[in-house]
TIBA-764120 format. One record per residue (C-alpha): x, y, z. Coordinates in steps of 0.001 Angstrom, whole numbers, padded with zeros to 6 digits, always signed. Layout:
BEGIN
XYZ
...
***
This chain:
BEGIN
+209821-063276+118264
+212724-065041+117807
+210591-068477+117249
+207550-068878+116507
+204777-070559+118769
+204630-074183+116670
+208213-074245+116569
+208442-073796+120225
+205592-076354+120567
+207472-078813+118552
+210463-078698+120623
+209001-078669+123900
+206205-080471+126271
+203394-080811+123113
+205906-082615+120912
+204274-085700+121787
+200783-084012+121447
+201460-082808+117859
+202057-086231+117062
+198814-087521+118661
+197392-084721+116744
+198892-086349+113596
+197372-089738+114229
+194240-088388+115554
+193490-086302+112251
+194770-089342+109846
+191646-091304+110791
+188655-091055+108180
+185719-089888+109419
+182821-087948+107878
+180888-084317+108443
+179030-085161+111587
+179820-084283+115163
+181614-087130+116935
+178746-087945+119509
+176301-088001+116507
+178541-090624+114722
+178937-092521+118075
+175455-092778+118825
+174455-094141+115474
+177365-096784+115431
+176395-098050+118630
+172816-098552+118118
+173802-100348+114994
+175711-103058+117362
+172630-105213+118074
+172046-106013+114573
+175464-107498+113340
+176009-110048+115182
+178693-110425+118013
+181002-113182+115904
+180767-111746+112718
+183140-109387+110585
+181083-106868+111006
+180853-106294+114536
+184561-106138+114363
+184106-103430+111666
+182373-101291+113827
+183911-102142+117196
+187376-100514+114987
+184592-097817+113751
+183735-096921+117596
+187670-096816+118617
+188744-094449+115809
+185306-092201+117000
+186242-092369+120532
+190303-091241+119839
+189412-087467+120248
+186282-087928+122566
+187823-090400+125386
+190757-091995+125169
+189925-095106+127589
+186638-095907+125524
+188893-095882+122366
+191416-098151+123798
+188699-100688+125238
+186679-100750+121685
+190224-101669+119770
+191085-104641+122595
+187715-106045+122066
+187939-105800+118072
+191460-106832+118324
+190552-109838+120222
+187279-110780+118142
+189118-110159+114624
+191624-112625+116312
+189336-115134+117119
+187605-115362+113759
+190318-115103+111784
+189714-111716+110077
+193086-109720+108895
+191577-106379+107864
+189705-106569+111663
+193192-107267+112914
+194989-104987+111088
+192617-101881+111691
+192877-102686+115158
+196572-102792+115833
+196258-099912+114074
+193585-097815+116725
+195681-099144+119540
+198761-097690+118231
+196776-094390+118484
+195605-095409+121611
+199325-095739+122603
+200574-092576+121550
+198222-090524+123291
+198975-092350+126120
+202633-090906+125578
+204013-094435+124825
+205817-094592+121409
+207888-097236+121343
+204750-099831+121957
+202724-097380+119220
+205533-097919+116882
+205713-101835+117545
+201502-101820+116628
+202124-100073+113731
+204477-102521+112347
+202121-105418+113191
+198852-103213+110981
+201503-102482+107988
+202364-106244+107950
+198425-107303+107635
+198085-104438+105195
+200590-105824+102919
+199775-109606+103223
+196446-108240+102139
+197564-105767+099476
+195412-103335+100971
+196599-100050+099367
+194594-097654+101557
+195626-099531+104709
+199459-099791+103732
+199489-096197+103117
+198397-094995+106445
+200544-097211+108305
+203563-096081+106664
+202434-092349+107138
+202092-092968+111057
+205345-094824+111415
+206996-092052+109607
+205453-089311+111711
+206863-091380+114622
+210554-091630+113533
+210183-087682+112918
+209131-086698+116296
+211799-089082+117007
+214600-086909+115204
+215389-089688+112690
+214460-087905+109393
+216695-090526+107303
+214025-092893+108056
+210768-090896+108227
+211587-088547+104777
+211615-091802+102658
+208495-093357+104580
+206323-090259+104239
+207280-089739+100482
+206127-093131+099854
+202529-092474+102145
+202078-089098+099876
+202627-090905+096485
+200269-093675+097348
+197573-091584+099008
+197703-089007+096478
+196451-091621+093393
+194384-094070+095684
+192457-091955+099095
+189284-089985+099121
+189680-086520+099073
+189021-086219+102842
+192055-088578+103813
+194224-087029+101119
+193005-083733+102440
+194366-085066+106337
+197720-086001+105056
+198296-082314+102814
+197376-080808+106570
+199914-083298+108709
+202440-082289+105810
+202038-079024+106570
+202143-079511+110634
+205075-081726+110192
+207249-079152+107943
+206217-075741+108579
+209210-074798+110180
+211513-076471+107640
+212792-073245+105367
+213839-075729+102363
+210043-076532+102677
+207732-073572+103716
+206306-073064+100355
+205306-076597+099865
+204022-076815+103449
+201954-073660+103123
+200507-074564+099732
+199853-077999+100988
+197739-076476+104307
+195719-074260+102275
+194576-077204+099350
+193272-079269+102803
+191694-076385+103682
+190180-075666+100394
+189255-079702+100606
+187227-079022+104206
+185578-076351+103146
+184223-077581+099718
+183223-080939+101792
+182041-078931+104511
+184219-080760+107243
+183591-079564+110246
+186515-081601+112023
+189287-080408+108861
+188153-076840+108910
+188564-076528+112938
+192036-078345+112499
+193204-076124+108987
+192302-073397+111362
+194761-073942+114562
+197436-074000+111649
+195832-070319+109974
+196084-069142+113399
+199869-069854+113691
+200378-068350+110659
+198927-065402+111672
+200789-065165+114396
+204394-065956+112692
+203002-062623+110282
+203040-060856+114085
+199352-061033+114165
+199114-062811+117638
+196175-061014+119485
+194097-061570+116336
+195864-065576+116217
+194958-065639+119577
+191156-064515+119329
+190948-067161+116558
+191890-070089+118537
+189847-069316+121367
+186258-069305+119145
+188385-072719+117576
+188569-074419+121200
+185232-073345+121959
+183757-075073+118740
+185799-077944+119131
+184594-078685+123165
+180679-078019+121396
+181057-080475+118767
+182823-083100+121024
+186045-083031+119256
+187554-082425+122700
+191381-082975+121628
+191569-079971+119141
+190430-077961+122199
+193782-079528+124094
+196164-078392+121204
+194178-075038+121127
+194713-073599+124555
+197894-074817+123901
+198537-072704+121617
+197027-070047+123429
+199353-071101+126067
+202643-070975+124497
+201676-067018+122634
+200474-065736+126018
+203797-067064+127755
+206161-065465+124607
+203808-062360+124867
+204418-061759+128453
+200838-062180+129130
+199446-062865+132843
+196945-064908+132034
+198945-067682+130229
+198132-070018+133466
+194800-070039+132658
+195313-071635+129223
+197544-073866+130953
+194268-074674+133647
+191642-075194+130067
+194108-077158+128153
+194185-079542+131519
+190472-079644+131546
+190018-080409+128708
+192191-083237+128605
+191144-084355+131980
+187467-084115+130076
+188765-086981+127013
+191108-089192+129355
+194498-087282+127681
+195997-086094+131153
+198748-088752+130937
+200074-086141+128060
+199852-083227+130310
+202938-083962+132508
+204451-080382+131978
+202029-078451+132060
+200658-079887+135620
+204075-079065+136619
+203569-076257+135591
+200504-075711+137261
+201736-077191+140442
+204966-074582+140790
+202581-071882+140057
+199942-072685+142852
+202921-073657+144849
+204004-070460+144830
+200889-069164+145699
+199235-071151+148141
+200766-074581+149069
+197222-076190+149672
+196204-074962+146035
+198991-077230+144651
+198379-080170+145943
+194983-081639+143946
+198064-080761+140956
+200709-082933+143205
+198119-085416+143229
+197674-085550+139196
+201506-085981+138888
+201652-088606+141099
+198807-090208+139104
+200782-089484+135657
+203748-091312+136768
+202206-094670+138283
+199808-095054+135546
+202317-094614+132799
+204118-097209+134518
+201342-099502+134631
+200292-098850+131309
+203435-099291+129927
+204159-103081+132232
+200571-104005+130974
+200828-103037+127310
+204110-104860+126751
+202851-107725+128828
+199823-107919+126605
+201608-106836+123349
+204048-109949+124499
+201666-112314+125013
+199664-111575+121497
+202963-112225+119585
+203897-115297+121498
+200139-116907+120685
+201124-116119+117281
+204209-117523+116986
+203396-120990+118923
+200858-120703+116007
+203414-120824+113444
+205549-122998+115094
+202286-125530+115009
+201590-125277+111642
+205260-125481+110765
+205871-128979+112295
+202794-129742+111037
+204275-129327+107478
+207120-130677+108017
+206092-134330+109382
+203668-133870+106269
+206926-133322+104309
+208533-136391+105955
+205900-139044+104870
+205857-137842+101550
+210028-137822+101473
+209342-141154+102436
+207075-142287+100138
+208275-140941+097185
+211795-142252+097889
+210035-146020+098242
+208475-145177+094800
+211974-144040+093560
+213186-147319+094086
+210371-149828+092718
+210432-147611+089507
+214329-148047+089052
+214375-151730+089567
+211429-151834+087239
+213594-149632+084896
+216490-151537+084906
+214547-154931+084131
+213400-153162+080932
+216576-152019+080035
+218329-155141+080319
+215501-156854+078064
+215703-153920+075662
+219292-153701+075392
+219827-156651+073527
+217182-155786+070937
+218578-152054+070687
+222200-153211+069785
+221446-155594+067126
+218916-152655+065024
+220983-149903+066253
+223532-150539+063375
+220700-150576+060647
+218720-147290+062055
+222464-145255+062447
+222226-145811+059069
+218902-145175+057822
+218788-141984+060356
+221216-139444+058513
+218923-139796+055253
+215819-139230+057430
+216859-136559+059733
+217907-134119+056829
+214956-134732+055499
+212992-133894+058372
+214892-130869+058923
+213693-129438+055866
+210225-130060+056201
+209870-128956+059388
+211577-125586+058238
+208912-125523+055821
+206045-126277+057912
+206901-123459+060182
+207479-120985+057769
+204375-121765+056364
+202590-121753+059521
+204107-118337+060843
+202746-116610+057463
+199499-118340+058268
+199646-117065+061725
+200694-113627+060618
+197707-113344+058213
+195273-115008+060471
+196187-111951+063523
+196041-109362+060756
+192461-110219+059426
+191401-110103+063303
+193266-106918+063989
+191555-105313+061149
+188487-106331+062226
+188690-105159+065572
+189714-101368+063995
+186703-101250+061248
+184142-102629+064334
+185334-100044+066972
+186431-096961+065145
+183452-096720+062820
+180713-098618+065236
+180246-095124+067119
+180489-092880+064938
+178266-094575+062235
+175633-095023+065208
+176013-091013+066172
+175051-090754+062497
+171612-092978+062610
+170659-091788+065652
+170487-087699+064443
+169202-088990+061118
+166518-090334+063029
+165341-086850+063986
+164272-086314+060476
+161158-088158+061298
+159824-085439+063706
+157251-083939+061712
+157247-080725+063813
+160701-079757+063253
+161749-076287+062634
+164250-075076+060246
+166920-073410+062201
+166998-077468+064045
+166772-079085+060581
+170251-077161+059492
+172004-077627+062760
+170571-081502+062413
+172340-081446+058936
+175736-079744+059764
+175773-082267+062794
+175802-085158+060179
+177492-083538+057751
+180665-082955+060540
+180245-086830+061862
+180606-088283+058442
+183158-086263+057819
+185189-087352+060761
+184426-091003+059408
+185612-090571+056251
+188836-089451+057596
+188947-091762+059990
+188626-094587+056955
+191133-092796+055496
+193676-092953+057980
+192724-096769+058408
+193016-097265+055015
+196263-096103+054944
+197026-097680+057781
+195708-101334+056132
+197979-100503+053083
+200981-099935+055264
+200738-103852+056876
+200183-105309+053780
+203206-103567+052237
+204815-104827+055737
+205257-103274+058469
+207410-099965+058497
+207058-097704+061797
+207743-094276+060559
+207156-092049+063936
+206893-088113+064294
+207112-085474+066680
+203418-084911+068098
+202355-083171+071802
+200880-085514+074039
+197899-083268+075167
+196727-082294+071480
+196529-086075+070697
+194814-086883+073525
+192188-083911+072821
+191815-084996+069401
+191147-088430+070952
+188370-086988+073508
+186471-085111+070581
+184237-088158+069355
+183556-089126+072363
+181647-085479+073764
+178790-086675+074057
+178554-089803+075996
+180772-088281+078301
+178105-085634+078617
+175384-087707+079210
+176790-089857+081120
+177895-086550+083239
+181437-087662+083653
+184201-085270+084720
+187465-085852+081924
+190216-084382+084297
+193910-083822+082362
+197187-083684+083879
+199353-083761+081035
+202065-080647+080475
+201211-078613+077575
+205001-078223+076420
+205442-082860+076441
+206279-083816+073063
+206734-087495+071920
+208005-089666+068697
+205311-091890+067439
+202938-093035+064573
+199877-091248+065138
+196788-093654+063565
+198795-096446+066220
+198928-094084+069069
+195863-092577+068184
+193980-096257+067969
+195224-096825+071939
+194223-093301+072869
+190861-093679+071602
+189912-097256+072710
+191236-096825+076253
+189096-093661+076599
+186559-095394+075462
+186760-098033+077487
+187223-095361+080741
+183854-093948+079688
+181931-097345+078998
+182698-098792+082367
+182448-095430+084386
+179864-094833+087040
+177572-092363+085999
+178877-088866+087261
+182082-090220+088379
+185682-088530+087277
+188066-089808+084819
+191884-089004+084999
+194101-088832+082209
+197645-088282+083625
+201289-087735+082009
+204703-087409+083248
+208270-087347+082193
+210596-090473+082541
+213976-090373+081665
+213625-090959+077543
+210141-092351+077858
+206563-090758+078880
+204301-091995+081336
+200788-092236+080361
+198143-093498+082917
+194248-093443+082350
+191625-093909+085832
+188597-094518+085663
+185928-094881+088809
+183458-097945+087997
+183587-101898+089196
+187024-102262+088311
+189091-105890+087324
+188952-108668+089058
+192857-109691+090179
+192073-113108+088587
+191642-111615+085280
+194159-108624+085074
+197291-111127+084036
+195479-111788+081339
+193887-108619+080044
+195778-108584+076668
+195408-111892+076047
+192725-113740+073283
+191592-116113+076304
+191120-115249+080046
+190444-117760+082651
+188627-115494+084902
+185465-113805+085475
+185632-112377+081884
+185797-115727+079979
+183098-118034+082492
+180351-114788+081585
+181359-113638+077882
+183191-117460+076959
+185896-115044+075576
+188962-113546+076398
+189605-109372+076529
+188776-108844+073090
+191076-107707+070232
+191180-104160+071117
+193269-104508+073933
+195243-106425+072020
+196087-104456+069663
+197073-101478+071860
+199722-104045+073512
+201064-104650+069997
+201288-101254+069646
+202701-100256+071965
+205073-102701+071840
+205863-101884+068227
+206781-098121+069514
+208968-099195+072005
+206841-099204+074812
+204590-101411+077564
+201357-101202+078772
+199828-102349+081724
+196659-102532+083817
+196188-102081+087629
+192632-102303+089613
+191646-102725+092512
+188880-104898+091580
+185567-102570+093062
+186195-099210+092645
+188769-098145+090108
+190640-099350+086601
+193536-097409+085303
+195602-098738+082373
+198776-097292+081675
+201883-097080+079125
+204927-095598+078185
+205871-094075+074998
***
């Protein structure tokens, strides 16, 4: 074959269905059947109120359902959430629902008013810093500009989506985009290998999740690779068990893109019976409400059974005719409707702005009233003080010479002496801080085993593993003390930063190994991403003293079972170090001031402190290497500080 059948897809009729496709696998949604998850959404309604967030919530939850089951219930759940979330003043409604009716608009083979709904969702996203949201809104709008044939604009856009969905989504959205990568470049040869590796991790995802809706949709994409390895009957046997599966479990569109497949191998095979894929696929999408997509291959259809039989064609004569007039309506209503949402808005704006302005004007007003009483006032004084200023100005001219040097000198003095006192004082806190956290755990490990020595019924072989467990721990504290010693002696001497060659990964196991076994009963998974062959240039007991209290930190505030990511990568001269951790995360009011001695948030009305010293520290630290450190969270679900080195 001198294409294959995706890349002939791609360029033909189903371009605009492989986008749909795109969109309609992007949307979240968990293991169930689609009618299931319908069901149980809608009897849920009732209960939450019909002016409340949450009925919007689920009115966006029904629409995103509905996208591969039937298109006109999708589209009538996202007006009605659009509308409410409008009405109650709810952005994330809002958003989420410009959103579903861009889907709902490119099924219904309109892209420009998709691409204007998008726009409006990935404005609300970022007004909201909502990470999640802003990331799938750029992905669609790039998909769009690629199935438009602008990849100067989509490449950038969909780089972006992957490097923000690849730190922040759950596994089955990032699994979604890894597939749509794949869809969207398997035909690219500077990208094949990416695109293949990227299908087979979303498969891997699916499976290990046991997503129904993934696997059937990884599997259309094994199929065509089977057939581009000339495997086509066997490709072809494959998608027809898919699209039966798919009609089963309600997930009607994946049965459209199926026999469309099926379609496009029988017609490149020769096959006769390539008109009856064409005959499912428009069943199918007669079945969800998709037929506005199926323009060619009615056509199709039509010339065939016009052939034929002239009266056989016409029920196909009819659906064109239907196509065309309610594309046209649809596309008269939706910009009529799209037109009049923006126009509410703006008159909205333009309210509020003249509000603000006439509030501007009586207080330009009034302040230039009050501009004017003060300066008379002003001058009054000054013309009463001006006499008495000339005749002692002579004597103080005088007297001021003597008294400024002399205040110059103190003052020096006072600030010296105050910066020493300052130094010491931060030092004598610092030190503090080290001797509480680095020996606090391990002097605890110590009483706790010690404590076994009280079980009466203990057996030998216990007692000497009990006694080679303390002996190691106290071991590890006493060169711990050591090093802090050292450490103490060096910033008394002053400071002198004397940094070595050390690899990145062995410090940060060597910063892992006190910590075992919390992390083990706390059942937390320590995942590392750091290249075994990074080196960097610092002072080990300061790197070593950030190391070990962010870790510690990751494992204190993790959720029991959850996953903590330690992650490293190459920047120009520096390295990038970033540690995640899945728990309640940071409030926004209290990240600015994480390395601070005071907060003004959450932290300091429970605790009446600030961060603690720790933290610090590893700023100073950091900062004394040459580097920065910062925090990001996103204030429920994850924390992940980060530095470079």
């Amino acid at each position: 074959m001198t294409k294959s059948p995706l890349s002939f897809l791609l360029r033909t009729y189903l371009c605009s269905v492989s986008l749909c496709m795109f969109l309609l696998i992007s949307i979240p949604r968990q293991a169930y059947t689609q009618t299931k998850l319908i069901n149980t959404v809608k009897a849920k309604l009732p209960q939450l109120g019909k002016d409340s967030m949450r009925y919007a919530d689920a009115l966006n939850r029904l629409s995103s359902l509905y996208i591969a089951v039937q298109l006109d219930s999708s589209g009538k759940y996202a007006k009605e959430a659009q509308l409410l979330s409008d009405r109650i003043h709810y952005p994330k409604g809002l958003a989420e629902a410009y959103m579903n009716l861009g889907t709902c608009f490119t099924f219904l083979n309109n892209g420009r008013l998709a691409h204007r709904f998008y726009m409006e969702a990935l404005q609300r996203f970022k007004s909201m810093r909502d990470s999640a949201g802003i990331c799938q809104a750029t992905y669609n709008i790039g998909a769009y500009y690629h199935y438009e044939g602008r990849p100067e604009i989509a490449a950038p856009l969909i780089t972006e989506a992957l490097a923000i969905g690849s730190r922040l989504l759950s596994d089955s959205s990032w699994s979604s985009m890894l597939a749509n990568y794949y869809r969207m470049f398997a035909e690219d040869s500077t990208r094949q290998d990416s695109a293949r590796w990227a299908l087979h991790k979303a498969r891997d995802i699916a499976i290990r999740y046991h997503d129904d809706r993934m696997i059937t949709y990884t599997g259309l994409f094994i199929a065509h690779e089977r057939s581009r390895n000339k495997e086509v009957p066997q490709a072809m046997e494959d998608l027809k068990i898919l699209s039966a599966h798919a009609l089963e479990e309600g997930m009607v569109y994946l049965a459209v893109y199926a026999n469309a497949q099926l379609d496009l191998y029988a017609t490149e095979a020769g096959m006769a019976d390539s008109i009856l894929y064409k005959q499912k696929m428009l069943d199918a999408a007669v079945m969800g409400g998709y037929k506005k997509l199926m323009t060619r291959p009615v056509t199709a259809l039509y010339r065939y059974y016009k052939a034929i039989n002239a009266a056989a064609a016409i029920p196909y004569a009819d659906i064109m005719s239907e196509i065309a007039t309610h594309q046209e309506e649809l596309r008269t209503q939706g910009e009529l409707d799209y037109l009049e949402s923006f126009l509410h808005e703006q008159e909205l704006k333009t309210l509020r702005l003249n509000n603000a302005l006439q509030e501007q004007t009586i207080a330009t007003d009034r302040l230039e009233k009050n501009k004017r009483i003060m300066l008379i006032i002003f001058l009054t004084v000054c013309s009463v003080l001006l006499a008495g200023l000339l005749a002692t100005y002579y004597r103080s001219f005088r007297n001021s010479k003597q008294n400024t040097k002399h205040f110059r000198n103190a003052a020096k003095m006072i600030a010296m002496k105050n910066k020493e006192l300052q130094h010491h004082d931060d030092f004598k806190n610092k030190l503090l801080s080290i001797l509480a956290h680095d020996f606090r755990m391990p002097l605890a490990h110590i009483i706790k085993v010690t404590e076994l020595f009280t079980q009466k019924d203990i057996q030998a072989e216990q007692f000497r593993e009990i006694a080679v467990n303390i002996a190691s721990r106290a071991t590890e504290t006493l060169v711990l003390f050591e090093t802090v010693l050292r450490w103490i002696k060096s910033q008394l001497a002053g400071f002198e930063y004397s940094p070595q060659v050390y690899s990145l990964r062995d410090l940060w196991n060597e910063a892992k190994e006190p910590l075992l076994q919390e992390i083990n009963d706390k059942g937390l998974i320590v995942e590392m991403h750091i290249p075994q062959d990074l080196k960097i240039q610092a002072d080990h007991e300061m790197l070593q003293f950030v190391n070990r209290n962010l870790l510690h930190n990751a494992v204190k505030f993790s959720l029991r079972g959850s996953r903590i990511t330690i992650f490293s990568a190459r920047e120009a001269a520096h390295a990038f170090v970033s540690i995640t951790n899945e728990g309640s995360g940071i409030s926004a009011n209290d990240q600015p001031y994480i390395f601070d001695y005071k907060t003004p948030g959450t932290l300091t009305r429970e605790t009446g402190r600030g961060a603690g010293l720790a933290l610090i520290i590893c700023k100073d630290f950091i900062e004394k290497m040459g580097g920065a450190i910062a925090v990001k969270s996103d204030g429920t679900h994850y924390t992940t500080f980060e530095y470079t080195i």
